[in-house]
NUBA-253521 format. One line per 10 residues: for each residue x, y, z of N, C-alpha, C. Coordinates in Angstrom, 3 decimals. Example, Ala and Ser with C-alpha at 12.3 -4.5 7.8 and 13.67 -1.06 7.14 Angstrom:
BEGIN
13.190,-5.690,7.800,12.300,-4.500,7.800,13.200,-3.300,7.800  12.850,-2.250,7.080,13.670,-1.060,7.140,12.900,0.030,7.870
//
This chain:
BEGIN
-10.592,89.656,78.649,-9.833,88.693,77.819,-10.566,88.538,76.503  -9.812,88.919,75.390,-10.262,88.540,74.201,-11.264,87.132,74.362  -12.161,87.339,73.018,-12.845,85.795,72.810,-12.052,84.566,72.030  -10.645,85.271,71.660,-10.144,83.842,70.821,-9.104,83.357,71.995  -8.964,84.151,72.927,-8.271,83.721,74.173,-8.545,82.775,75.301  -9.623,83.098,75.274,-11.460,82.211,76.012,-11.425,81.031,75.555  -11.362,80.737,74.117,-11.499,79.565,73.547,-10.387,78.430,73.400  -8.992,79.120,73.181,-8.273,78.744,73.195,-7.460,77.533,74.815  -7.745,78.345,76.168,-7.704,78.416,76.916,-8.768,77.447,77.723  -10.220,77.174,76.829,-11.203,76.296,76.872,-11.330,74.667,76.378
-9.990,75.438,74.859,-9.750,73.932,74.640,-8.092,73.118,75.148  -7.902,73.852,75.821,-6.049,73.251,76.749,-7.182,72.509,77.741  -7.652,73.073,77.537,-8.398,72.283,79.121,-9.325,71.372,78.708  -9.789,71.130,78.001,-10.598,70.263,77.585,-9.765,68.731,77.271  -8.553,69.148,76.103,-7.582,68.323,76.181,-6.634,67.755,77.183  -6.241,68.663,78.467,-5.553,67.931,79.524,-6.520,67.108,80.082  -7.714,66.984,79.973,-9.105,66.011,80.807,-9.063,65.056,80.055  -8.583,64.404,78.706,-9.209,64.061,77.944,-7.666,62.817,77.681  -8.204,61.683,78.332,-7.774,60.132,78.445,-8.160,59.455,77.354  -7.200,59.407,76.400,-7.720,58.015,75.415,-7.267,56.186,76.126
-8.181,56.179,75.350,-8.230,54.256,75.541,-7.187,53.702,74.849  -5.856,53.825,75.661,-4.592,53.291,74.675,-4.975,51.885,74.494  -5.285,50.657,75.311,-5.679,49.639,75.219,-6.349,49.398,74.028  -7.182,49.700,73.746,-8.026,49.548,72.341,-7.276,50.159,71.200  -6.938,51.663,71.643,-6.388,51.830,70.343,-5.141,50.709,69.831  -4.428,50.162,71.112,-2.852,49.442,70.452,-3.853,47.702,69.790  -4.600,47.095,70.573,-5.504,46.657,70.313,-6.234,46.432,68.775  -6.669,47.560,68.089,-7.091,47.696,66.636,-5.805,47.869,65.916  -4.785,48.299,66.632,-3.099,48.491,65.344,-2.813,46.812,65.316  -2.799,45.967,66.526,-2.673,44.705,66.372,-3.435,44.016,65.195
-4.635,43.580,65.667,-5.545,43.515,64.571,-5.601,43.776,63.192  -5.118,44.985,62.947,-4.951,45.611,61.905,-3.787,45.229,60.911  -2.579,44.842,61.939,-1.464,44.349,61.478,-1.944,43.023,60.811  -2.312,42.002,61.873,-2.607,41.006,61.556,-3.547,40.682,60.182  -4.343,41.163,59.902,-5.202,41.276,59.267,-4.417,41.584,57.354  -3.239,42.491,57.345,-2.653,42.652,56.511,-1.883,41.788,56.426  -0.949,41.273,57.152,-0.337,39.595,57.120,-0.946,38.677,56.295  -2.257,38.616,57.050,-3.192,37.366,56.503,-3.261,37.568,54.662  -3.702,38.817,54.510,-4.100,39.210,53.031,-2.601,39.320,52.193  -1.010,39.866,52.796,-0.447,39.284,52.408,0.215,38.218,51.655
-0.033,37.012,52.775,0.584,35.661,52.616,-1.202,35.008,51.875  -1.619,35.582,51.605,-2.611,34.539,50.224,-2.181,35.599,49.041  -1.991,36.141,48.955,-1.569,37.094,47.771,-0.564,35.997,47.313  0.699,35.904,48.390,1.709,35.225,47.973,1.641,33.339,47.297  0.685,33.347,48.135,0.256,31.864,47.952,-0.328,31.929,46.474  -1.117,32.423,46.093,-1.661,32.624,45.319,-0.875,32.982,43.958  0.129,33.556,44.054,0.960,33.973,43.085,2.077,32.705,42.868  2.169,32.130,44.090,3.198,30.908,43.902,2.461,29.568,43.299  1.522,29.375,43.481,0.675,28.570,42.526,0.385,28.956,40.985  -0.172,30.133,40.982,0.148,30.355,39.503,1.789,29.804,38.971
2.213,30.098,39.448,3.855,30.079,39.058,4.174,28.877,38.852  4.113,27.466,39.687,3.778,26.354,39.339,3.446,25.764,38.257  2.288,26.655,38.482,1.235,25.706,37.121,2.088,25.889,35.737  2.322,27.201,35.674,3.266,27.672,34.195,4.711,26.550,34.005  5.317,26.612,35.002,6.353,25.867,35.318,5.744,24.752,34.599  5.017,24.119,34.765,4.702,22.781,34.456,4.422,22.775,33.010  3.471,23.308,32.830,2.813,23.857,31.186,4.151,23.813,30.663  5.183,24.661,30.789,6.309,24.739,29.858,7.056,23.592,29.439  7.069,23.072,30.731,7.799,21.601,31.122,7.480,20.250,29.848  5.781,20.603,29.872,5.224,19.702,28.505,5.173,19.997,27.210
5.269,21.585,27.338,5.204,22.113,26.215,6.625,22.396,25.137  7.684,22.966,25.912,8.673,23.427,25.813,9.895,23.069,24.871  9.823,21.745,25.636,10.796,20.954,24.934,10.105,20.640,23.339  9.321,20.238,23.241,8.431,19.446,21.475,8.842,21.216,20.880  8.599,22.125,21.349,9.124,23.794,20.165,10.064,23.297,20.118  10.784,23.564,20.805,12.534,23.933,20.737,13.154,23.074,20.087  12.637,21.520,19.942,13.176,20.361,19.288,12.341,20.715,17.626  11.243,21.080,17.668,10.737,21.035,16.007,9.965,20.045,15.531  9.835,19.434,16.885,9.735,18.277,16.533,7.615,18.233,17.503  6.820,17.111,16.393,5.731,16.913,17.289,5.352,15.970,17.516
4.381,15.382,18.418,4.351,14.399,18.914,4.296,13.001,18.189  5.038,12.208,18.163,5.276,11.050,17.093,3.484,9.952,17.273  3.041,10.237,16.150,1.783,8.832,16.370,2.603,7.545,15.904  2.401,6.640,16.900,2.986,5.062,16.835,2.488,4.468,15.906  1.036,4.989,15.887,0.298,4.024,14.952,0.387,4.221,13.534  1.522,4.691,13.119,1.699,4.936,11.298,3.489,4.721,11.594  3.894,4.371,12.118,5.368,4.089,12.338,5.556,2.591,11.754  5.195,1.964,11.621,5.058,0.729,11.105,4.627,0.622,9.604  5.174,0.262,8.747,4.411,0.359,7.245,3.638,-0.604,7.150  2.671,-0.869,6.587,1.540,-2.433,6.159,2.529,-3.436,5.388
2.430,-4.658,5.818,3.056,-5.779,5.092,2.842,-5.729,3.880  3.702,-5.770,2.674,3.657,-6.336,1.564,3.421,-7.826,1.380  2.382,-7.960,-0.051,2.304,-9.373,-0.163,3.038,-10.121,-0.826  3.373,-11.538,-0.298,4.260,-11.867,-0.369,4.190,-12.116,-1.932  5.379,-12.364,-2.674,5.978,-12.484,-4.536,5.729,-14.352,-4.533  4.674,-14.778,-5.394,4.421,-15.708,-5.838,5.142,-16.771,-6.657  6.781,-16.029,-6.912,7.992,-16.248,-7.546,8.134,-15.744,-8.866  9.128,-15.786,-9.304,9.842,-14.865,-10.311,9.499,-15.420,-11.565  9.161,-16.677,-11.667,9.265,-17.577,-12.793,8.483,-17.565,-13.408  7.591,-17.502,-15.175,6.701,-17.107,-15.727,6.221,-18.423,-16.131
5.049,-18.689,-16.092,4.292,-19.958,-16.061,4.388,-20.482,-17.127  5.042,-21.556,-18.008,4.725,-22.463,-18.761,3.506,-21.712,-19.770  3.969,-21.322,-21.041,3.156,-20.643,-22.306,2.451,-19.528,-21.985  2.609,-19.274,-21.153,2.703,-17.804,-20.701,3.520,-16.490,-21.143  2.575,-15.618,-22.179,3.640,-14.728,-22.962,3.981,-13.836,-22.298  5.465,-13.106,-22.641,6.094,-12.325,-22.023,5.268,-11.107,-21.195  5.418,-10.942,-20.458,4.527,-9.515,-19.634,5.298,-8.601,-20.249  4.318,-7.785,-20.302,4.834,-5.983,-21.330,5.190,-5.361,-19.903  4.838,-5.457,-18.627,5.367,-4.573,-17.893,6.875,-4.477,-17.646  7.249,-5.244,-17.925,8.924,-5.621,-17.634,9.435,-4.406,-18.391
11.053,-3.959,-18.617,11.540,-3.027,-18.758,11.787,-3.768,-20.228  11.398,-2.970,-21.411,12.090,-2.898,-22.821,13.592,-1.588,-23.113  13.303,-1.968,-24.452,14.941,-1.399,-25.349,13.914,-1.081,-26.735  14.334,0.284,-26.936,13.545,0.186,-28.050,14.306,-0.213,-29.291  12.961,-0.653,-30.113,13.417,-2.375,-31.376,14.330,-1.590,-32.243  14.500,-0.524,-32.534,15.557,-0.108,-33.356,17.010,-0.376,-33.313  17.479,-0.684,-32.130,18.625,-1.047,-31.151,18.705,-2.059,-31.119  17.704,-3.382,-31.448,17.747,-4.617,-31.362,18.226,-5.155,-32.868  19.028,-6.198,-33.307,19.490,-6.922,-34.372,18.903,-8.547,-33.980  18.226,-8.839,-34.686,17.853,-10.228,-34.124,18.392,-11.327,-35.765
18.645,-12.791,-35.380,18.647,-13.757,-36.317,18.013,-14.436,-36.625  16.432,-14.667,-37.664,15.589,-15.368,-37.344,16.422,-16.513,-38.663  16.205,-17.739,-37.944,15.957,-19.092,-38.707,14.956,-20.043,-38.660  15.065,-20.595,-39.791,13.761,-21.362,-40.014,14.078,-22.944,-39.393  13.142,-23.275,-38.479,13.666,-24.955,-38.136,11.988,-25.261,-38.650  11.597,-24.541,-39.773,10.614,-25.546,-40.320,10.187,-26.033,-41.559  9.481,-27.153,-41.663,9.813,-27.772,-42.969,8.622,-27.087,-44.196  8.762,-25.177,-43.533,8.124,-25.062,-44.395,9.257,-23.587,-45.149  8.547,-23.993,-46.310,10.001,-22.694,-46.908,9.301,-21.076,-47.029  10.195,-20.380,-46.817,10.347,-19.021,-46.297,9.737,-18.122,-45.244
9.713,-19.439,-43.988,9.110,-18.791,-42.519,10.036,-18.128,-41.889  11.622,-18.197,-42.036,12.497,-17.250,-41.771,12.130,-15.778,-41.968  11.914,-15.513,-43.133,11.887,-14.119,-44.159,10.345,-13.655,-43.762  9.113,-14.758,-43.709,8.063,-13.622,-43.029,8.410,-13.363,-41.366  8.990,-13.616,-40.531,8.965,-13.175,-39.356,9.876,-12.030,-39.448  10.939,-12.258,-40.273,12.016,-10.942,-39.943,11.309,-9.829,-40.627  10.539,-10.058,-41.748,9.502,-8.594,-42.153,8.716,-8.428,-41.297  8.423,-8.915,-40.750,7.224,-8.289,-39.381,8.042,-7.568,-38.345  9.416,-8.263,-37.883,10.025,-7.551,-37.021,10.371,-5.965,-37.494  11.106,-6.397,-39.111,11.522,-4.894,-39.828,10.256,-4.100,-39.598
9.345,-4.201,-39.755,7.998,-3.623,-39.479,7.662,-3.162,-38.199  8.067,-3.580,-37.510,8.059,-3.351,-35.987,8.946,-2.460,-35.433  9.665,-2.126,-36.409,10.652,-0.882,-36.249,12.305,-1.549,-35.226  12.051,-3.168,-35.830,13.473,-3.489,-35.417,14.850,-3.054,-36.324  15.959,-2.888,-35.928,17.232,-2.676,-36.780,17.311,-3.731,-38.048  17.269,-3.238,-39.048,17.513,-3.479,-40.363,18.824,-4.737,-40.107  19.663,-4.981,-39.100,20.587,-5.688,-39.085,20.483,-6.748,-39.307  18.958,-6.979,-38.981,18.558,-8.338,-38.627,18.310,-8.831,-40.005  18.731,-10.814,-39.887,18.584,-11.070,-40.913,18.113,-12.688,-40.738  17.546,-13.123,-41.893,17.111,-14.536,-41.480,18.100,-15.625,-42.477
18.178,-16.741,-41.760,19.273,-17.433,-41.894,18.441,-18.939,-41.721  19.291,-20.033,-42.254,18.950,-21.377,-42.356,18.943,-22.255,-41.251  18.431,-23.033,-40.765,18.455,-24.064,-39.582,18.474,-24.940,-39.573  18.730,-26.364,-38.793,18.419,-27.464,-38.056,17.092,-27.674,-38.358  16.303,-28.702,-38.143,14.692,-28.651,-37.563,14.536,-28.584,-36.389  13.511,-28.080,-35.848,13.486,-27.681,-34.597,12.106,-27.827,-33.911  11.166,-28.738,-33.033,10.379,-28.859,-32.611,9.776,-27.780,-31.927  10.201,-26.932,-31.133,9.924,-25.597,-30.297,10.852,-24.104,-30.705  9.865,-23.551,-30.715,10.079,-22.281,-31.375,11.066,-21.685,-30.008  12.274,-21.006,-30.008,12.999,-20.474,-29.174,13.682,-19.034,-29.114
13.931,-18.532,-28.450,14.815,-17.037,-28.523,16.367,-17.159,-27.761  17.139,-17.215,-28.111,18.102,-17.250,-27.355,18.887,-15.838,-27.332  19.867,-15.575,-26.166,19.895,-14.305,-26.273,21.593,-14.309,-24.934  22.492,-13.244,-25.499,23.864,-13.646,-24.663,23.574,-12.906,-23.552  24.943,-13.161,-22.972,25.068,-12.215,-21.667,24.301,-11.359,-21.542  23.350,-10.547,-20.552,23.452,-8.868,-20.721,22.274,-8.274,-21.517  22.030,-9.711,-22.117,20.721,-9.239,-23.369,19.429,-9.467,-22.878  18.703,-10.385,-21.756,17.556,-10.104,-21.405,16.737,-9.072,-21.617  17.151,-8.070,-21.387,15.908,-6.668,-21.719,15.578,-6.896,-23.152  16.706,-6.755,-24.085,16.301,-6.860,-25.972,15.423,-8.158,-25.765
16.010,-9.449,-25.404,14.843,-10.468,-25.624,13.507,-10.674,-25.163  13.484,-9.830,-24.382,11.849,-9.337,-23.838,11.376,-8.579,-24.936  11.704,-8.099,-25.201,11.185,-6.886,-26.068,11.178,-7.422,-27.771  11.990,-8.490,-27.983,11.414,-8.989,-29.136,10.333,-10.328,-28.978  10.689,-10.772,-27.731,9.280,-11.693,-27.111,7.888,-11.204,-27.091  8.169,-9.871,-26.717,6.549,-8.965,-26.191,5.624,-8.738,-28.146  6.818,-8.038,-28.976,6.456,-8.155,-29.899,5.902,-9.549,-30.975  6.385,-10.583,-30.432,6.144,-11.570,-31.196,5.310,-12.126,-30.581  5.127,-12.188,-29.358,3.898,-12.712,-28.368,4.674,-13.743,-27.984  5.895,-14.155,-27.862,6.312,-15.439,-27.626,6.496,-15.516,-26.122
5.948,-16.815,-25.531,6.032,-17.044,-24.029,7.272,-16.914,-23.628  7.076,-16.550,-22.423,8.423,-16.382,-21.662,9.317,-17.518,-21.575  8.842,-18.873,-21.345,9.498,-19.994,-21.229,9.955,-20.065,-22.648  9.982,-19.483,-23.785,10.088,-20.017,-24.528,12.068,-19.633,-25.038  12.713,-18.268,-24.274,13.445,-17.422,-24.424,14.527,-18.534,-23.259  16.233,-18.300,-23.821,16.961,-18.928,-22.939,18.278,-18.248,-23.020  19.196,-18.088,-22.065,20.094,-17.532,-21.822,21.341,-18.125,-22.539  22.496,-17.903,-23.684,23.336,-18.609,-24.317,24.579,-18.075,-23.957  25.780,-18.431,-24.296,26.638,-18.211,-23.790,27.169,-17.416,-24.873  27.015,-16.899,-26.192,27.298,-16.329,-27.457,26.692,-15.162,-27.230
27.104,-13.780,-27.798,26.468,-12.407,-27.893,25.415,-12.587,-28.747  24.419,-11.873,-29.066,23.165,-11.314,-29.858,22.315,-12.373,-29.723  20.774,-12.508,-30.452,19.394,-12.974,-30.482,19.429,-13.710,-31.568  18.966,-15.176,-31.086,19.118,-15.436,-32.348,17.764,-16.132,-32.049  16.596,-16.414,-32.996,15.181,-17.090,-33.082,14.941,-17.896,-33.906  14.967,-19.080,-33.443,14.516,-20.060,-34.069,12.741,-20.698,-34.187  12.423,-20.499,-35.423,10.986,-20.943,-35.742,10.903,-22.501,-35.577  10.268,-22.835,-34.890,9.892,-24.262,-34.966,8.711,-24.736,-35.319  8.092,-26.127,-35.266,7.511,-26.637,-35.634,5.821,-26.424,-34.940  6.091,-25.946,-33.873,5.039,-25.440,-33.257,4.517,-23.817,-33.715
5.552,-23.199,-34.389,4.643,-22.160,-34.890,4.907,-22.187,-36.521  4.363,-22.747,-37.251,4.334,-22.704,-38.697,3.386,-21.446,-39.262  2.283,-20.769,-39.045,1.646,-19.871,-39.371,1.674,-18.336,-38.853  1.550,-17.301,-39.718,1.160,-16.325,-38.822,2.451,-15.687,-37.995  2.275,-14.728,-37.722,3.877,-13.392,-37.335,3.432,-13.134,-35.682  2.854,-14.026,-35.497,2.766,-13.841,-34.193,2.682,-15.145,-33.277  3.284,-16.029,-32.520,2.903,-16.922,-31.754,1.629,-16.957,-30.791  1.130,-18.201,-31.256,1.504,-19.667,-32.001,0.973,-19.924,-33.294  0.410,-18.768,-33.740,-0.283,-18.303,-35.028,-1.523,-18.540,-34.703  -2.317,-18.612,-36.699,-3.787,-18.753,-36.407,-3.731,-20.222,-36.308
-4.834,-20.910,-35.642,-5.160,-21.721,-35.849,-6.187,-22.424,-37.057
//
């Protein structure tokens, strides 16, 4: 008999003798199974928690993009109190405030008269005004006597009478609302000197 016949014939027989341990082997496939289960289901766990967490993140995040909008601070939502206005009314010889809104004097025609018993205090105030770059319209005219120097001024005209107040320095109290159109200024007895109230002393 050939030698690969020998061998062949050596190993049939070796193999019909030859009992495996099915027990163990089904045994380690159990195990084995199990074992991949386990590593499985934390994979999964593990992936479903991540998933969560994002979920959530978006949840806070998500909405403030999509709106444009970011998180409002409370604490500047409120403006600081203004203080309160001490009233509107200008104190007794108190000259006109320059901040107020003027007209420029070219646009203004004013009437100065004299209520004083001195002669030609009409004619120096209206040259100071002409000087001041008021309208040539203006002209000075004769009066009454008059104890307090005044501005009167019609409807509508407040702004011009500020603005020939600011120039003359004349207090605010001193200006009054008439029921007649245009400015008319009366010199009184309290300002006899000088193109500017209350003059020199």
């Amino acid at each position: 008999m050939p030698i690969e016949e020998d061998f062949t014939e050596a190993l049939r027989a070796t193999l019909l003798r030859y009992e495996p341990d099915t027990r163990s082997i089904v045994q380690a496939g159990v195990r084995n199974g199990r074992l991949r289960r386990r590593r499985r289901a934390a994979a999964l766990l593990a992936g479903g928690t991540a998933a969560l967490a994002l979920v959530g993140l978006g949840a806070a995040v998500v909405p403030g993009q999509l709106s444009g909008r970011h998180p409002v601070d409370h604490s500047l939502a409120t403006p600081p109190a203004l203080p309160l206005s001490s009233g509107s009314g200008a104190a007794p010889g108190t000259a006109a405030s320059t901040a107020a809104p003027t007209v420029a004097p070219a646009a203004i025609a004013v009437t100065v008269t004299n209520g004083t018993a001195i002669s030609g205090r009409a004619n120096q105030i209206l040259s100071a005004l002409l000087a001041a770059g008021f309208s040539h319209r203006s002209v000075a005219a004769s009066s009454f006597p008059a104890a307090v120097s005044t501005l009167t001024y019609g409807p509508g005209e407040a702004v011009e009478a500020h603005t020939v107040a600011v120039a003359l320095g004349l207090p605010a109290d001193h200006l009054k609302q008439g029921t007649a159109a245009g400015l008319k200024l009366v010199i009184g007895a309290d300002w006899t000197k000088g193109t500017t109230f209350p003059g020199p002393h």
